[in-house]
The first five atom37 places (N, CA, C, CB, O) and aatype in JSON, in Angstrom:
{
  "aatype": [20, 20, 20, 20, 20, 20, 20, 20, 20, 20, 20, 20, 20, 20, 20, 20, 20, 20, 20, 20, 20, 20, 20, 20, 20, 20, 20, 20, 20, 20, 20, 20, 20, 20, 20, 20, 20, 20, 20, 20, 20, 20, 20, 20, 20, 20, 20, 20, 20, 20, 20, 20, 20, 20, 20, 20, 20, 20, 20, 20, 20, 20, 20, 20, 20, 20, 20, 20, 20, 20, 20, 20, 20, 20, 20, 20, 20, 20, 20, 20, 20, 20, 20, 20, 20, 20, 20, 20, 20],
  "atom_mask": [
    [1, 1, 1, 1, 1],
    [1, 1, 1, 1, 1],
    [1, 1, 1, 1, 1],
    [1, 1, 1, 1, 1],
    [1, 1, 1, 1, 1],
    [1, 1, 1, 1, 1],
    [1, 1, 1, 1, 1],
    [1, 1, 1, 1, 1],
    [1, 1, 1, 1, 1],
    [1, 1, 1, 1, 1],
    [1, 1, 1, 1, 1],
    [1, 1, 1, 1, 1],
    [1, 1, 1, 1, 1],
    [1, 1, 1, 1, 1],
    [1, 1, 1, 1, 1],
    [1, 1, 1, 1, 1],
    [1, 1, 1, 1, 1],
    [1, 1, 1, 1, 1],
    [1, 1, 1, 1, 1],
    [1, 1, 1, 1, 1],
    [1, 1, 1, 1, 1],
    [1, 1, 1, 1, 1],
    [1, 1, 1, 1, 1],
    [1, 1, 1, 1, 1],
    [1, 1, 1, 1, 1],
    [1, 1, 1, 1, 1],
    [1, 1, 1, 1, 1],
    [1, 1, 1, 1, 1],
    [1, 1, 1, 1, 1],
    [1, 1, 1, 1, 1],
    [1, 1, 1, 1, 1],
    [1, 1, 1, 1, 1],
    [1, 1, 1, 1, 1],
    [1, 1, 1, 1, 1],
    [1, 1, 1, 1, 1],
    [1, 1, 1, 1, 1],
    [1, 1, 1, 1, 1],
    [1, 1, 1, 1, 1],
    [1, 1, 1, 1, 1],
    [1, 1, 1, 1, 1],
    [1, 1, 1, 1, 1],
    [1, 1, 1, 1, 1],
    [1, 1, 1, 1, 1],
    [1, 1, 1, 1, 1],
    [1, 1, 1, 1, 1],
    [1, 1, 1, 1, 1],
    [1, 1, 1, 1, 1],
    [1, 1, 1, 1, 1],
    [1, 1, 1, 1, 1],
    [1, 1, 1, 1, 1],
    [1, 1, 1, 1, 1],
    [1, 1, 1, 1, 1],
    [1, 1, 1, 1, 1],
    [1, 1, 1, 1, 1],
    [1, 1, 1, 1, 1],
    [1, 1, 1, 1, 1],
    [1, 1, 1, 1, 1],
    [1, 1, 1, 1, 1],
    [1, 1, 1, 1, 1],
    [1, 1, 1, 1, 1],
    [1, 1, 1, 1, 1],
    [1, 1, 1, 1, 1],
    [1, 1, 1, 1, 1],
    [1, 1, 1, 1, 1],
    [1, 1, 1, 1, 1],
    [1, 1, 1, 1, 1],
    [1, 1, 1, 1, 1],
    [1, 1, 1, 1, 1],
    [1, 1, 1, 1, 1],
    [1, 1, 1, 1, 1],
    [1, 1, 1, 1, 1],
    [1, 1, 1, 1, 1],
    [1, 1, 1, 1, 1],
    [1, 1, 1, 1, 1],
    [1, 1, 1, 1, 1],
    [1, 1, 1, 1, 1],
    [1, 1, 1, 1, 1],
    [1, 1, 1, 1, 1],
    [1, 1, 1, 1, 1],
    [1, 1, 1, 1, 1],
    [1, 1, 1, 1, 1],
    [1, 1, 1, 1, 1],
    [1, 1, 1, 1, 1],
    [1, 1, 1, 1, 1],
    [1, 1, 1, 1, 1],
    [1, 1, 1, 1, 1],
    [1, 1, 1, 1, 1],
    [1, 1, 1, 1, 1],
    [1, 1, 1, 1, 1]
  ],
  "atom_positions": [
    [[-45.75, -28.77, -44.8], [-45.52, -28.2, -43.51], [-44.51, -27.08, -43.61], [-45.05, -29.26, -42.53], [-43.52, -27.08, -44.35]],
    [[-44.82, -26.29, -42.9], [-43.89, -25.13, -42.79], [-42.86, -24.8, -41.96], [-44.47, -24.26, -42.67], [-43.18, -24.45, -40.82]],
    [[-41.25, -24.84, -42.37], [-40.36, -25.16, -41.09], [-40.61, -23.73, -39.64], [-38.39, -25.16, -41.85], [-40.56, -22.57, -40.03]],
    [[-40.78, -23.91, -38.54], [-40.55, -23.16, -37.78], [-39.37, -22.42, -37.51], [-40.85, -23.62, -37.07], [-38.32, -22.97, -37.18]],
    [[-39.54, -20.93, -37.67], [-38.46, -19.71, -37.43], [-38.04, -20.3, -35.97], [-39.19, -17.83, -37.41], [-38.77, -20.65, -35.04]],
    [[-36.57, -20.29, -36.08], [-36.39, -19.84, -34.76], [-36.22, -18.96, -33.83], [-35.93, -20.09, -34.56], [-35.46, -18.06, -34.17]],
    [[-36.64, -18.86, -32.79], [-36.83, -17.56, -31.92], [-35.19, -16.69, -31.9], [-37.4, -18.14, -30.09], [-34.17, -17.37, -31.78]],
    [[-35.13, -15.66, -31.99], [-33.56, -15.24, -31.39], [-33.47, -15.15, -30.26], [-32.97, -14.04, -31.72], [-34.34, -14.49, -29.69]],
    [[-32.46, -15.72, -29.5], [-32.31, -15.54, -28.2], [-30.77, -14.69, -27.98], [-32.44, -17.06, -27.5], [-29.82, -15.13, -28.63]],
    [[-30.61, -13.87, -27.34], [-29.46, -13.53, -27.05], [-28.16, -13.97, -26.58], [-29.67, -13.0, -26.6], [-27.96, -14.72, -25.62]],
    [[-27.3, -13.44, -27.35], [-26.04, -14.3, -27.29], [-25.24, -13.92, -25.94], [-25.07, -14.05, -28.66], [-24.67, -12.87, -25.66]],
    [[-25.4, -15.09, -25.21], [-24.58, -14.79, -23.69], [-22.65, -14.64, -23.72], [-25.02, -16.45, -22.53], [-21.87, -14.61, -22.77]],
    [[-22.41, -14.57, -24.94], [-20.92, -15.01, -24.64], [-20.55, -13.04, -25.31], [-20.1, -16.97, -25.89], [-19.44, -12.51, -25.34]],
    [[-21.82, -12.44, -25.72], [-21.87, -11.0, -26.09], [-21.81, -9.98, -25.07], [-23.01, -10.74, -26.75], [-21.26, -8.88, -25.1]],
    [[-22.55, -10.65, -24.04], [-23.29, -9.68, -23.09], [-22.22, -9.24, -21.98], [-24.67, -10.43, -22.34], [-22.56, -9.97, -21.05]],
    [[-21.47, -8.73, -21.66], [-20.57, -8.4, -20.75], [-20.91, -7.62, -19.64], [-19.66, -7.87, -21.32], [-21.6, -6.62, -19.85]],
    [[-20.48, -7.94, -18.18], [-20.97, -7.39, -17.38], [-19.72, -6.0, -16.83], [-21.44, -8.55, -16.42], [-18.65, -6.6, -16.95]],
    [[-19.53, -5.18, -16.54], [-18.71, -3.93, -16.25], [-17.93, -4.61, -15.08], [-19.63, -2.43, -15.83], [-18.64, -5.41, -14.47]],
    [[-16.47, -4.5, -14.55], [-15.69, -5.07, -13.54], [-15.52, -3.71, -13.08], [-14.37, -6.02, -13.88], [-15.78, -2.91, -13.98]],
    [[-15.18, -3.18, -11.98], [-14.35, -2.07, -11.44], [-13.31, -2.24, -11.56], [-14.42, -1.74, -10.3], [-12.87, -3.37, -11.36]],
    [[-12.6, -1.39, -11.87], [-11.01, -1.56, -11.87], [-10.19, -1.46, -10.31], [-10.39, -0.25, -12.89], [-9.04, -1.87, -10.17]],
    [[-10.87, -0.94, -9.35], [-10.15, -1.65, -8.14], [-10.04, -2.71, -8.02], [-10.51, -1.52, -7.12], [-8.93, -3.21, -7.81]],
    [[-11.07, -3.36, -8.11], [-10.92, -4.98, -7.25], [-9.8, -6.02, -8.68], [-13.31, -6.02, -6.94], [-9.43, -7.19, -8.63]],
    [[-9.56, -4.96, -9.79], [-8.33, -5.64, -10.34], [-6.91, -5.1, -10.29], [-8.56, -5.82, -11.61], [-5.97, -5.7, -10.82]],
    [[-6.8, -4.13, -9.74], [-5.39, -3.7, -9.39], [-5.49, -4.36, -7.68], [-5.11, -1.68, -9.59], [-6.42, -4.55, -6.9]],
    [[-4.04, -4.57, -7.62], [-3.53, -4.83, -6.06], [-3.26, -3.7, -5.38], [-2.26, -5.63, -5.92], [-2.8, -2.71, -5.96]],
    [[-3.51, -3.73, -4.16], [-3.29, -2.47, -3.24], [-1.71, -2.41, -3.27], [-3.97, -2.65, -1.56], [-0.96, -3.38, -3.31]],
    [[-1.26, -0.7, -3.22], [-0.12, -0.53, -3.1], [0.38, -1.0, -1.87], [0.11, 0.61, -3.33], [-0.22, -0.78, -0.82]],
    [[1.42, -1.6, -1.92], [2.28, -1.67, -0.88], [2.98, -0.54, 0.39], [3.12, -2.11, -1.58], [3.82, 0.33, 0.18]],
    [[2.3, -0.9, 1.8], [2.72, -0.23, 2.79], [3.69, -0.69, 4.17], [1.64, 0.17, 3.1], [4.28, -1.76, 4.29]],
    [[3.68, 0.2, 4.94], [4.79, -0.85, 5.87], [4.61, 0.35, 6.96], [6.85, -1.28, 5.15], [5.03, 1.5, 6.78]],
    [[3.92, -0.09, 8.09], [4.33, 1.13, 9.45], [5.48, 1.42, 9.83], [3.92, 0.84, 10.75], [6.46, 0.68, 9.91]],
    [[5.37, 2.72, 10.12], [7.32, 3.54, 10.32], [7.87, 2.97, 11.66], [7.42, 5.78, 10.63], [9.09, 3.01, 11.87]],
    [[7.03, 2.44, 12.56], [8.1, 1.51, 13.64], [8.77, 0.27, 12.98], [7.22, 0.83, 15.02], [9.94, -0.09, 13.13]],
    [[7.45, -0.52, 11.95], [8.31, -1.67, 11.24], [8.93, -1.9, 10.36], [7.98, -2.38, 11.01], [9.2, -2.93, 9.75]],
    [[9.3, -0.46, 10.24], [10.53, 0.09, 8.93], [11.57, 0.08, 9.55], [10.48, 1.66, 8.2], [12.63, -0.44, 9.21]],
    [[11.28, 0.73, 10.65], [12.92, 1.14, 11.55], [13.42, -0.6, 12.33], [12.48, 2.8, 13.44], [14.55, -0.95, 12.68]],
    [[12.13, -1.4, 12.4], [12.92, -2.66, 12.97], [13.23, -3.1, 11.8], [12.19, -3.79, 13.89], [14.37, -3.56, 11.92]],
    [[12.72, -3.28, 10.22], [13.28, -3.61, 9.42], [14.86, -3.34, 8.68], [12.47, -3.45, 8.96], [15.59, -4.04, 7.99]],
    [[14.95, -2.05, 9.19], [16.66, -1.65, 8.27], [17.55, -2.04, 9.4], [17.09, 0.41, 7.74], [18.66, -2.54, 9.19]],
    [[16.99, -1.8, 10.84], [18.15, -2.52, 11.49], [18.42, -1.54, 12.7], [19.54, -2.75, 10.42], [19.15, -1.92, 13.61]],
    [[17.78, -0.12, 12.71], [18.54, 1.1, 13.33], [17.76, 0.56, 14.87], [18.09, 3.05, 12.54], [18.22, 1.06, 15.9]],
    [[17.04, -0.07, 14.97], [16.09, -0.21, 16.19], [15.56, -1.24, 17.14], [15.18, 0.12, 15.83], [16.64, -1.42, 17.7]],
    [[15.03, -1.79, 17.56], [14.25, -2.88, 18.23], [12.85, -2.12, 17.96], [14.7, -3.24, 20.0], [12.72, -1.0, 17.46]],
    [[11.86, -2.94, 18.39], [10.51, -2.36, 18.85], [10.38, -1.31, 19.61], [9.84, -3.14, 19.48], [10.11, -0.14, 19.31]],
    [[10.63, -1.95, 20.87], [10.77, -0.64, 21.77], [11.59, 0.72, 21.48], [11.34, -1.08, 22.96], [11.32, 1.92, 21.62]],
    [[12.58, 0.09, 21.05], [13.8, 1.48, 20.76], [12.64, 2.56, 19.82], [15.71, 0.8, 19.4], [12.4, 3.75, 20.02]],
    [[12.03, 1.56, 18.65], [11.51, 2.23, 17.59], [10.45, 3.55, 17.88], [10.87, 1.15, 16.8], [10.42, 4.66, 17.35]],
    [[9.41, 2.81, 19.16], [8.48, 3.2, 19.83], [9.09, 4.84, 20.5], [8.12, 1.95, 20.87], [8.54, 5.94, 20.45]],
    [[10.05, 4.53, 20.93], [10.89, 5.88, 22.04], [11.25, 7.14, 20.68], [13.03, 5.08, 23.07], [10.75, 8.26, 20.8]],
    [[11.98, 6.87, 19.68], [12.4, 7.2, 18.98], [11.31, 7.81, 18.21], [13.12, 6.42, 18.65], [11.33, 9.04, 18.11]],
    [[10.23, 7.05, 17.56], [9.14, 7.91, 17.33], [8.55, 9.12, 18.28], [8.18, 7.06, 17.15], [8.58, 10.35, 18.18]],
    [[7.94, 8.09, 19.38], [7.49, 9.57, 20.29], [7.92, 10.09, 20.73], [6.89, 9.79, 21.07], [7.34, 11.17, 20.92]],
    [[9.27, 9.95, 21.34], [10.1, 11.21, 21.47], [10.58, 11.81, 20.75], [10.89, 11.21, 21.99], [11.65, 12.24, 21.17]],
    [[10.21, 12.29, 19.22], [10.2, 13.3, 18.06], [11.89, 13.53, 17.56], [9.4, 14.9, 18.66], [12.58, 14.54, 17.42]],
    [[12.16, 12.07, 17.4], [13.39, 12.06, 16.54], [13.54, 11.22, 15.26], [14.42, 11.68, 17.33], [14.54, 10.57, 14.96]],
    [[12.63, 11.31, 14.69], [12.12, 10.41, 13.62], [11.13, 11.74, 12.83], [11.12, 8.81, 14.35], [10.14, 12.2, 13.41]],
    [[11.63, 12.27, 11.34], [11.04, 12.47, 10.06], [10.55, 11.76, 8.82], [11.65, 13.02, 9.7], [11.24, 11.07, 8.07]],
    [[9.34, 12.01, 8.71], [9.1, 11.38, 7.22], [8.95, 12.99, 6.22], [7.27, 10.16, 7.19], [8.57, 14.12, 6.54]],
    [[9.28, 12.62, 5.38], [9.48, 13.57, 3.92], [9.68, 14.48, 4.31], [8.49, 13.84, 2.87], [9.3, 15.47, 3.68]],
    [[10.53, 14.7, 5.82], [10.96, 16.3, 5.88], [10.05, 16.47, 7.25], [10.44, 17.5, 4.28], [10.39, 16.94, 8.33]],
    [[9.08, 16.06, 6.93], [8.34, 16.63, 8.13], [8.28, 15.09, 9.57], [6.4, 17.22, 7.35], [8.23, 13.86, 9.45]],
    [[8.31, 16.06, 10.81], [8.72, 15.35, 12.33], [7.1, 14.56, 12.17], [9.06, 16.78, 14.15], [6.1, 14.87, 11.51]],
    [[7.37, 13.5, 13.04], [6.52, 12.08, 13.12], [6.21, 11.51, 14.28], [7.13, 11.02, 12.5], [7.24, 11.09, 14.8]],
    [[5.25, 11.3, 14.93], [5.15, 11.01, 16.36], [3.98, 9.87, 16.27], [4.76, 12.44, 17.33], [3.26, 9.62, 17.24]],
    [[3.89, 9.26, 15.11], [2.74, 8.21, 14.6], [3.63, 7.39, 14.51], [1.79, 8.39, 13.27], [4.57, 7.56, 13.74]],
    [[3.44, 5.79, 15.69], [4.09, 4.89, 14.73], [3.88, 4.25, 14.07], [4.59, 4.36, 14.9], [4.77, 3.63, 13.49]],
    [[2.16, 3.99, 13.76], [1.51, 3.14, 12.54], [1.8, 4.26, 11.31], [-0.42, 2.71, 12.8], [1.43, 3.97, 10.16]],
    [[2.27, 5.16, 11.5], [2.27, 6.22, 10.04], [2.58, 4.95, 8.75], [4.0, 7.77, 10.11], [3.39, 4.03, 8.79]],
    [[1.59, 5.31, 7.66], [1.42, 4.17, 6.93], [2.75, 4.51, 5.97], [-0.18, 4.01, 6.17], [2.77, 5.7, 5.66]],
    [[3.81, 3.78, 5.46], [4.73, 4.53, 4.74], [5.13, 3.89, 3.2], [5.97, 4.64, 5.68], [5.54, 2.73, 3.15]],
    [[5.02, 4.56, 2.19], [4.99, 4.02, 0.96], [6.13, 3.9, -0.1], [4.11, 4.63, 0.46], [7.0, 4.62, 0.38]],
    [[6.42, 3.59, -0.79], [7.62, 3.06, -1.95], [8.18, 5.16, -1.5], [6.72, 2.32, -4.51], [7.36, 5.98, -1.1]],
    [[9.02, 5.34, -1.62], [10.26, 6.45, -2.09], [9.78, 6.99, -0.85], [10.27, 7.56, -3.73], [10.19, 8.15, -0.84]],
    [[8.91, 6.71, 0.57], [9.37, 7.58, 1.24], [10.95, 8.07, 2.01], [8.58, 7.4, 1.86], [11.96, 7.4, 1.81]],
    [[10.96, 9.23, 2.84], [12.09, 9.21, 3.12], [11.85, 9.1, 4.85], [12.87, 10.45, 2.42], [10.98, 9.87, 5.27]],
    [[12.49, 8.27, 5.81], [12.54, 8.71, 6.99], [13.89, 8.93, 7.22], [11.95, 7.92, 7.87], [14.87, 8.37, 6.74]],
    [[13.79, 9.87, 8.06], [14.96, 10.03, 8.77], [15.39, 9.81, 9.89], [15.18, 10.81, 8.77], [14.4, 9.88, 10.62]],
    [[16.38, 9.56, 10.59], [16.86, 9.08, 12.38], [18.35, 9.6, 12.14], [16.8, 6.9, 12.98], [19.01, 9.26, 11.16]],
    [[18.83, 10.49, 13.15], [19.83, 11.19, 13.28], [20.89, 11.59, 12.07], [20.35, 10.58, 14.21], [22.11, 11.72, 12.01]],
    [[20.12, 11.68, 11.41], [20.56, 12.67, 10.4], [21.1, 11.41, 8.65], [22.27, 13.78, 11.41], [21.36, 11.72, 7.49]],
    [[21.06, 10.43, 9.19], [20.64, 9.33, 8.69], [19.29, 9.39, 7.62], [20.42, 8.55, 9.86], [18.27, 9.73, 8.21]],
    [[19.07, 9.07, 5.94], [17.77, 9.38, 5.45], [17.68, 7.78, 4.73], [17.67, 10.94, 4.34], [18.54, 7.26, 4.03]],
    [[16.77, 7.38, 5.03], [16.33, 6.3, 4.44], [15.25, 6.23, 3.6], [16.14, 5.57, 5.24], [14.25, 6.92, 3.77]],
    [[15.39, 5.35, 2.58], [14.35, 5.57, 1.23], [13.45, 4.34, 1.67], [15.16, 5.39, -0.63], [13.89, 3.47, 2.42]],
    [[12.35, 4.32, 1.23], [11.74, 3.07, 1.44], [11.43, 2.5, 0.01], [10.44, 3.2, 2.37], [11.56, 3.19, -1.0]],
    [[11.08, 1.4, 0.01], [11.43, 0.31, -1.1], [10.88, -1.16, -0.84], [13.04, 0.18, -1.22], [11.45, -2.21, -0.53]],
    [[10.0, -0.94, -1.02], [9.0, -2.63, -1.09], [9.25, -3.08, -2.31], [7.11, -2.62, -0.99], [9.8, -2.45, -3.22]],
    [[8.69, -4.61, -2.34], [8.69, -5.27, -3.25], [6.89, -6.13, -3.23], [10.13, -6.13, -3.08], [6.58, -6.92, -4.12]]
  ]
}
């Protein structure tokens, strides 16, 4: 009798499927510029709210009247001449 070849079957632990590299990095860290200003302390909500739209509040230099403005690691805001860095963790 003649032993039977075995078939090759492909090796599954070879075959790799491609990941995107988004869905493995974490989204950078953000923080809205009203809940920055209740965060350092200069504000309440409301205060924050007035202070934005009444155009006394800068980010990176430039005037801000957004208070969801999305705001990221080293921005700078400013409130009366006051510059604050931002800094997540």
């Amino acid at each position: 009798m003649e032993n039977p070849i075995p078939s090759e079957q492909p090796n599954s632990a070879s075959t790799s499927i491609p990941q995107s590299n988004a869905a493995q990095e974490a989204p950078e860290p953000t923080i809205h510029l009203d809940q920055f200003l209740k965060t350092c302390g200069v504000a309440t909500g409301g205060q924050a709210k007035r202070l934005i739209q009444g155009g006394e509040v800068a980010v990176n230099g430039e005037l801000e009247t957004r208070r969801r403005r999305q705001l990221r690691v080293n921005d700078e805001v400013e409130l009366d001449g006051v510059v604050y860095v931002v800094a997540l963790g």
